[in-house]
C-alpha positions in Angstrom: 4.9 -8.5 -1.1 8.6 -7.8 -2.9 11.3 -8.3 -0.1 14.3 -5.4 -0.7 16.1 -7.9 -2.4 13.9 -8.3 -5.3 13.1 -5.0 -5.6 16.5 -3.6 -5.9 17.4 -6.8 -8.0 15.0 -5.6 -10.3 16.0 -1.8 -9.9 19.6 -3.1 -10.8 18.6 -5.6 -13.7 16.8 -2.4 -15.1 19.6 -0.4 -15.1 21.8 -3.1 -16.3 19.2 -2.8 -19.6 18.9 0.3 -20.0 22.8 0.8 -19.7 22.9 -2.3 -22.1 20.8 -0.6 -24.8 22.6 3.0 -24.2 26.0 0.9 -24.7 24.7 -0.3 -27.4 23.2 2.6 -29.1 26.2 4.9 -28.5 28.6 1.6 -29.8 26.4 1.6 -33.4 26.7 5.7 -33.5 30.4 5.2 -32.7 30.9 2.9 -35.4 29.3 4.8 -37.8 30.6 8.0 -37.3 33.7 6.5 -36.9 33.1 4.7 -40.8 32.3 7.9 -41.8 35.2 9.6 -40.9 37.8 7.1 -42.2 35.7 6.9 -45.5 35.8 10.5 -46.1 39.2 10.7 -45.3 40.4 8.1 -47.0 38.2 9.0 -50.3 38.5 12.4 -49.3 40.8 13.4 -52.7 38.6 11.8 -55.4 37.2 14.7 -56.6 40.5 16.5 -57.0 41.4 13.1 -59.0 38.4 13.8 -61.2 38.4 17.9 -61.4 41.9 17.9 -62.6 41.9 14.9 -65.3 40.3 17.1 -67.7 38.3 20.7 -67.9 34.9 20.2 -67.1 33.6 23.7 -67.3 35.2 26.2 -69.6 33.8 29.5 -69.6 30.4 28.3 -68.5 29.9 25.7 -70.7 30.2 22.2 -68.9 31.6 19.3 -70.6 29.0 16.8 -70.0 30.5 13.4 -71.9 34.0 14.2 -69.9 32.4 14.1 -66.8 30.0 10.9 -67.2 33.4 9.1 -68.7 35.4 10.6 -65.4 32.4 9.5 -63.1 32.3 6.3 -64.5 35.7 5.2 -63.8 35.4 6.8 -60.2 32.6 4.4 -59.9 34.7 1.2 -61.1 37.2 2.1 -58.3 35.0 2.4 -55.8 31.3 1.6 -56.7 29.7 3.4 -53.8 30.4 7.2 -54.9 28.3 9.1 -57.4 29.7 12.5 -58.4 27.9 15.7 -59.7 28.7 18.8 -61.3 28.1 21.8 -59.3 27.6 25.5 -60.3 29.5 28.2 -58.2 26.0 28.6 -56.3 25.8 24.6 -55.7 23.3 24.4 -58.3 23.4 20.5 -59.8 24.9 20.7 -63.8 25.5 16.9 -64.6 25.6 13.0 -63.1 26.3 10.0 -64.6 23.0 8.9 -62.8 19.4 8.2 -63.9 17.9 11.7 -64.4 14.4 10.8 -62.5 16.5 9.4 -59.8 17.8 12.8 -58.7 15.6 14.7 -56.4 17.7 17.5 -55.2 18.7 20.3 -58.1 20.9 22.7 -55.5 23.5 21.4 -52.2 24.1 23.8 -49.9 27.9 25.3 -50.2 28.3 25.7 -46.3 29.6 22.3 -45.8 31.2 22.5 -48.8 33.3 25.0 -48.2 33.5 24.1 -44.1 35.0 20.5 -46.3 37.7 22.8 -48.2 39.1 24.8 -45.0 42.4 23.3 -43.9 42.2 20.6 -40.7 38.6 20.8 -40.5 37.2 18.4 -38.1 35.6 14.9 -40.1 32.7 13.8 -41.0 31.7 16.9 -42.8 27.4 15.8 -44.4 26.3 17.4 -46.5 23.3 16.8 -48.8 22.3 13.5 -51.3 20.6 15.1 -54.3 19.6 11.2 -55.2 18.2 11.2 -51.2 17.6 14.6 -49.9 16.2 12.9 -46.5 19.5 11.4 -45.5 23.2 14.1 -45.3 26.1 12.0 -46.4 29.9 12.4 -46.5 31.3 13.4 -49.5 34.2 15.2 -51.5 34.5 17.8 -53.2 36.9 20.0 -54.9 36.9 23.4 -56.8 37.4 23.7 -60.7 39.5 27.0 -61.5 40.0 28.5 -64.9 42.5 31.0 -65.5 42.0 31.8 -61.8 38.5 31.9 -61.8 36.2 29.6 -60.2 33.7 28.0 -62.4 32.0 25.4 -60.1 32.4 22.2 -57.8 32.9 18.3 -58.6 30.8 17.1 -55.7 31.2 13.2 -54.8 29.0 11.7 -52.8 31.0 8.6 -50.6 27.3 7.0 -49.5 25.3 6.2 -52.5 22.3 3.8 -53.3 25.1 0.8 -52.9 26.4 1.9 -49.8 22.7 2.4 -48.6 21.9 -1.0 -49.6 25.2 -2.3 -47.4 24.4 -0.2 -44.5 20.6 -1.8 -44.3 22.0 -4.7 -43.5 24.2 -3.7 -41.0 22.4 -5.8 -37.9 22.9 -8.9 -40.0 26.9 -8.1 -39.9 29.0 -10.6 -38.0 31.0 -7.9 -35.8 27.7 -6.4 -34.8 26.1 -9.4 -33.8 29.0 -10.2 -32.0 29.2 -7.0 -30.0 25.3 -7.7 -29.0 26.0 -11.0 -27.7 29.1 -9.6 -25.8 27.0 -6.9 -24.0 24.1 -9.1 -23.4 26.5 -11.6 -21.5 28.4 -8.3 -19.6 24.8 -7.4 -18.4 24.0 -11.0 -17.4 27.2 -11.7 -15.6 26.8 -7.9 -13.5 23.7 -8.6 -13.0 24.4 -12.2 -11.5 27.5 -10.4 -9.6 25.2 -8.1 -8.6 22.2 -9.8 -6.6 25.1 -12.2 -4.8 26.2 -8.5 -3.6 22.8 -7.5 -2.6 21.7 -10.7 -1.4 25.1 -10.3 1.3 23.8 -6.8 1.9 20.9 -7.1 2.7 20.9 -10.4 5.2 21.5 -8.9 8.1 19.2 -5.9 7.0 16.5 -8.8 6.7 17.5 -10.6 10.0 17.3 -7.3 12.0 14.0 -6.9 10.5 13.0 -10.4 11.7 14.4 -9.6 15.1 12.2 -6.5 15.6 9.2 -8.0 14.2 9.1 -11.3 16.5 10.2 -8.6 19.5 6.8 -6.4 18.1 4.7 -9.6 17.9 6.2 -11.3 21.8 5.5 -8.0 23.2 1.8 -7.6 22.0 -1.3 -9.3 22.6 -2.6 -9.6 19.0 0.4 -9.6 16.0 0.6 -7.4 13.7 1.3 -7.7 10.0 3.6 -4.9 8.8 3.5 -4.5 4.3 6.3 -3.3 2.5 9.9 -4.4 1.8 12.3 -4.7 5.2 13.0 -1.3 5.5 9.4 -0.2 5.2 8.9 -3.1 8.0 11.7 -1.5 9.8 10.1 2.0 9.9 6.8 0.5 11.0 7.6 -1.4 13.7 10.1 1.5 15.1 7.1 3.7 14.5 5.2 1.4 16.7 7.6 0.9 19.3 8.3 5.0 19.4 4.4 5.1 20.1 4.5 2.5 22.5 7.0 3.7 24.4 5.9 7.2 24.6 2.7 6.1 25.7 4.3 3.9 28.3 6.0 6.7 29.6 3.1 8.8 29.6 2.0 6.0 31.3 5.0 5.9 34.0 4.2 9.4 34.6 0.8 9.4 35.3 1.1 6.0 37.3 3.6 8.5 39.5 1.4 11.2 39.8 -1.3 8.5 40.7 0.8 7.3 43.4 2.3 10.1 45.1 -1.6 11.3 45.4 -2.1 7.9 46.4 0.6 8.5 49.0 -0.8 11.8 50.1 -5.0 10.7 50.3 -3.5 7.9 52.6 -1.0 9.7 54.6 -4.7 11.9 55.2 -7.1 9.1 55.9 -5.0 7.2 58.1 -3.8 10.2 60.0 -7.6 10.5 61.2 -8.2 7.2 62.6 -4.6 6.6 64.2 -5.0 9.9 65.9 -8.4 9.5 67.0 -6.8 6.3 68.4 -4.1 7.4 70.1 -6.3 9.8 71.9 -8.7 7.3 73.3 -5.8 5.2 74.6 -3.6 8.4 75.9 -7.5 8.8 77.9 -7.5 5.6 78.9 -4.1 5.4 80.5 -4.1 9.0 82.0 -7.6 8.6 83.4 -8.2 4.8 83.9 -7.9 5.3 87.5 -10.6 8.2 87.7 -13.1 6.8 84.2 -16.1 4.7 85.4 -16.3 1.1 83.5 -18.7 2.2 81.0 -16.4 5.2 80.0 -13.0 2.7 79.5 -15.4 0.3 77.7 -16.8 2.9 75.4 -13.2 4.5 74.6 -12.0 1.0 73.8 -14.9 0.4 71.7 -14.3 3.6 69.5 -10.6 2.7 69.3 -11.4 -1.1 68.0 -14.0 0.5 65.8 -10.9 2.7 64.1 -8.2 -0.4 64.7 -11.2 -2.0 62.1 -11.3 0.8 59.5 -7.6 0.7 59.5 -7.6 -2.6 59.0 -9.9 -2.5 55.8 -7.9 0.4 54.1 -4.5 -1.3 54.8 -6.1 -4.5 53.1 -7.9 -2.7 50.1 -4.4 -0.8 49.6 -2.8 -4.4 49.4 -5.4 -5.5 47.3 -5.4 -2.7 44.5 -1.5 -2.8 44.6 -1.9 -6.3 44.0 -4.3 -5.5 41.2 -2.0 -2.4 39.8 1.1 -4.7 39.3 -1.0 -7.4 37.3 0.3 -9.4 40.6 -3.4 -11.0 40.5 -4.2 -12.9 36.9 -7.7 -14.1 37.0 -8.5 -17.9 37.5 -11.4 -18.4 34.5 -13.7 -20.5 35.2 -17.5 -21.0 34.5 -20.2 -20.5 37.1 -23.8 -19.5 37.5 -24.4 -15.6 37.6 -27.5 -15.9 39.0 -26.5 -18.1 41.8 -23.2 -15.8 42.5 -25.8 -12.9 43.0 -27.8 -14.4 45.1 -25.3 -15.8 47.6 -23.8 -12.0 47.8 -27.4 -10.6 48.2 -27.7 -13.0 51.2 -24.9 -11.8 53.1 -25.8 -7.6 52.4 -29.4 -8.8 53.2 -29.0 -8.2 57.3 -27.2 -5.1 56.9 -30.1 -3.7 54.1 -32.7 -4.0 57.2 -30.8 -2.6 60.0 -31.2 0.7 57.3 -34.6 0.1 56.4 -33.6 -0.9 52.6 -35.4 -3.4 50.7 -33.2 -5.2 48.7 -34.2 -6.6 45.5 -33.1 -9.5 42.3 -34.6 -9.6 39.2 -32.2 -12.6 37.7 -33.2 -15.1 34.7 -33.9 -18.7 34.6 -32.3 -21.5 33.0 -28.6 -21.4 32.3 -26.7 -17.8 33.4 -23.0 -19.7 33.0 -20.1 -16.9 32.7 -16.8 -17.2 32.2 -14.5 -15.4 35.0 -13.0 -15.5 37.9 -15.3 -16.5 40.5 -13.8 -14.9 43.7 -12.9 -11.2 42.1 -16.7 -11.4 40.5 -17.9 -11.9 44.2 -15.2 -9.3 45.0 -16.9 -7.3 42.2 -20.7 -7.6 43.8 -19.6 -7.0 47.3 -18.1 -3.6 47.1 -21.2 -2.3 44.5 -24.1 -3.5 47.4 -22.1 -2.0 49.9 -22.0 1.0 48.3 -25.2 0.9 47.3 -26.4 0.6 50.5 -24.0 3.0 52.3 -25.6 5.7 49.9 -29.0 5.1 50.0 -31.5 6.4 52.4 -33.7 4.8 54.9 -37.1 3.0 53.0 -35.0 3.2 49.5 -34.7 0.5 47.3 -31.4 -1.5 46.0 -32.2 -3.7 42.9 -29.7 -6.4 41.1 -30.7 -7.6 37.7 -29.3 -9.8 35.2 -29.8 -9.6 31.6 -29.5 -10.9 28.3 -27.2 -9.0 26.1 -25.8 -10.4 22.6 -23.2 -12.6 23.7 -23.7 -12.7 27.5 -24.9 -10.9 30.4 -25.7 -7.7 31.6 -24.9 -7.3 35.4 -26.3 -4.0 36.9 -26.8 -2.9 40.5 -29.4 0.2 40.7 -30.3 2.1 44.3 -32.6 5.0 45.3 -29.6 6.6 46.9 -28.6 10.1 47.3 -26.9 9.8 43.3 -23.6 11.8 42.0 -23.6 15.0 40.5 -22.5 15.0 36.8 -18.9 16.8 37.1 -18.1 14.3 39.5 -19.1 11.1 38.0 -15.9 10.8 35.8 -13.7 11.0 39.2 -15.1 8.2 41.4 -13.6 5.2 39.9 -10.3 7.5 41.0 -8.1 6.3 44.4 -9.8 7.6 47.9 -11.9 9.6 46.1 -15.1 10.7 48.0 -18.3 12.6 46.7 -19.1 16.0 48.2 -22.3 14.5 49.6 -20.8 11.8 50.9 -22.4 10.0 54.3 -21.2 9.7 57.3 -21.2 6.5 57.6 -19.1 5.9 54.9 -15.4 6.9 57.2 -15.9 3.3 58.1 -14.7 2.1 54.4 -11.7 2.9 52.6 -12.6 4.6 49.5 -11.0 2.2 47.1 -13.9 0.0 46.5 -14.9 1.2 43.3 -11.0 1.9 41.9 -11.0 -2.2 42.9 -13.9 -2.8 41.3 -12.6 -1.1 37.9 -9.1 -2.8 38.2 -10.8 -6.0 38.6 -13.3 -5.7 35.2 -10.0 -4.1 33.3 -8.4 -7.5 33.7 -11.7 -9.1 32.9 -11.5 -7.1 29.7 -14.9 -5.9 30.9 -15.9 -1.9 31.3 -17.9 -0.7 34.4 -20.6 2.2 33.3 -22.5 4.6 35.5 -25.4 6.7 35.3 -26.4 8.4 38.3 -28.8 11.7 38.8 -29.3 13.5 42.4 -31.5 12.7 44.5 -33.3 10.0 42.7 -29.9 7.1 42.3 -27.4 5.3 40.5 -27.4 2.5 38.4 -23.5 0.5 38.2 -23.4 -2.3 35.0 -20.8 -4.4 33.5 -21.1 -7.0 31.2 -19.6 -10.3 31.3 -19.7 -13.2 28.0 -21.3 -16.7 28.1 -19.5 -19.7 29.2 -18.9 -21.9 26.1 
């Protein structure tokens, strides 16, 4: 993975390069045009020099010998020209050259006469009847007789010798020098440039760091985010925008939760306080007047609500307990099976006061699980209890254990009255109560199976229900092996 230092460190050394070779390119295109020009100014007159030494075309008829002898000397001054006699249509009359090493027989007279305008603009090309692929600079100059215009001497500046200097241009000292001095310009930018970028991008990269080890203290499992710093950046805001709008999602519905929490109470212990309060308003209006067994019946139904107010206030203090991750499980590993059957013992007086058989099917040999002994107890109490609080007289309450992959299967199964389908995803919900819920169920506090839930969530366990009326409900969660 490319940090944003080497990527833009390569993004710059790229465009160092490329400006390198554009620099480069536009310096050799300089330098030629720029020979051009000077050459064609400088040699600009040579063909005057050579159409006014003598008459080269006199009433149509060219003077061959005069022009070879003319061209020659031209060529002793300066060996890189080669002149031709033009027609008045550009047509080629004479060189001084080797006749199969002239390929073009016509040059076009728009240059040419572009060439004889007054302050034209330089380099004029035009083209090399010896090389008709490559336009050269040239001179040229009219040949007048008697005022009439019989043709063109036409010099070409860039012959074969100048071609064969020119090929080995690259090999010239000034070039190579030039090359060198751009290749040490880019080097030195370049160098210039990642110091810059490096001191750019530090505290770019230490912000990143910052977020990333806050993303990776705040989490349960780290993450790994690809991509340069700012990509990193993106992702972990990305996260943290998630996360917090989930935790305020969160927030709200934990408010919502608790101001129904606030209202289910504010119900349920209205009932038993004012069924309370009556008794004892009874008992001190008519204590005089009641017989014994009327005062020791009214105090018995007021204990019997001092005792279900008692168990709400203390499941209320356990699940806020449980809510504000007060209570962090004590792992430890312990027998299942014999957990079970201790519970099953204490719910086993209660099952035949009601009739109910109550029933283990558990495993032999080792049932070790890891978890915390006195919420898993917790756990077993409140799913008997309401098993049995739901379940009619001669049902049956069964508790089995299983094998399942890693661990155990723990699942609690009655005869009961069951739970209709549309309610089944609201009873793990605060004081809620089923529509066919029994009587003698106003003796609890409604919270046992929320508990039981908020105890398995911080077990990293899930509690699963499957219930049909009439016939029962079967409760299972699933705890690992102790290793």
């Amino acid at each position: 993975m490319k940090s944003l230092n080497q990527k833009l460190s390569l993004l710059l050394l790229s465009l160092f390069i490329i400006v390198g070779i554009l620099l480069g390119m536009i310096t050799r295109y300089s330098t030629v045009q720029y020979n051009l020009e000077i050459t064609q100014r400088l040699n600009g007159s040579i063909a005057m020099y050579v159409a006014n030494e003598e008459p080269l075309i006199i009433d149509g008829q060219f003077n061959e010998k005069a022009l070879k002898r003319l061209a020659q000397q031209a060529m002793i001054i300066n060996p890189t020209v080669e002149v031709y006699l033009l027609n008045s249509n550009g047509e080629v009359l004479s060189h001084n050259l080797p006749p199969q090493s002239v390929q073009l027989n016509k040059v076009p007279l728009g240059p040419i006469n572009q060439f004889l305008k007054q302050n034209s603009k330089r380099p004029i090309l035009n083209s090399d009847p010896r090389s008709p692929a490559n336009d050269k600079t040239f001179s040229v100059s009219k040949i007048i007789n008697n005022g009439i215009e019989e043709g063109y001497v036409y010099v070409i500046l860039g012959g074969k010798k100048y071609e064969e200097i020119t090929s080995n241009i690259s090999k010239n000292y000034i070039l190579q020098l030039t090359f060198y001095a751009i290749l040490a310009v880019i080097i030195m930018a370049f160098l210039i440039g990642s110091l810059m970028l490096t001191k750019l991008t530090r505290p770019l990269k230490t912000l990143r760091d910052k977020v990333v080890q806050f993303q990776k203290t705040s989490k349960e499992s780290d993450k790994n985010y690809d991509g340069d710093e700012i990509q990193q950046l993106n992702s972990a805001f990305t996260d943290m925008s998630n996360r917090i709008d989930n935790q305020l999602l969160q927030i709200k519905n934990a408010d919502q939760a608790r101001r129904d929490l606030i209202t289910n109470v504010s119900h349920d212990l209205r009932t038993p306080l004012s069924s309370m309060q009556g008794y004892l308003d009874t008992l001190l209006i008519k204590q005089e007047s009641m017989s014994k067994e009327s005062t020791q019946e009214y105090i018995s139904i007021a204990r019997k609500h001092c005792g279900r107010l008692g168990i709400m206030i203390n499941d209320l203090f356990e699940l806020s307990k449980l809510d504000s991750n007060i209570i962090k499980p004590n792992l430890d590993n312990f027998s299942m099976a014999e957990l079970i059957q201790d519970v099953s013992i204490e719910f086993s007086h209660l099952a035949e006061q009601k009739g109910l058989e109550l029933k283990m099917k558990l495993l032999e040999g080792n049932t070790n699980v890891r978890a915390d002994i006195g919420l898993m107890q917790r756990v077993l109490e409140n799913l008997i209890s309401n098993a049995i609080k739901h379940t009619s007289e001669n049902g049956e309450i069964i508790i089995k254990l299983e094998n399942s992959n890693d661990g155990f299967n723990i699942i609690i199964q009655d005869t009961g009255r069951g739970i209709s389908e549309h309610e089944l995803p609201n009873i793990f919900n605060r004081l809620y109560r089923a529509e066919n819920t029994s009587n003698e169920s106003s003796n609890s506090s409604g919270l046992g199976l929320a508990i039981v839930k908020k105890i398995l969530d911080i077990h990293h366990s899930t509690i699963k229900v499957t219930s049909q009326l009439n016939q029962g409900t079967q409760f299972s969660f699933y705890l690992p092996f102790a290793r």
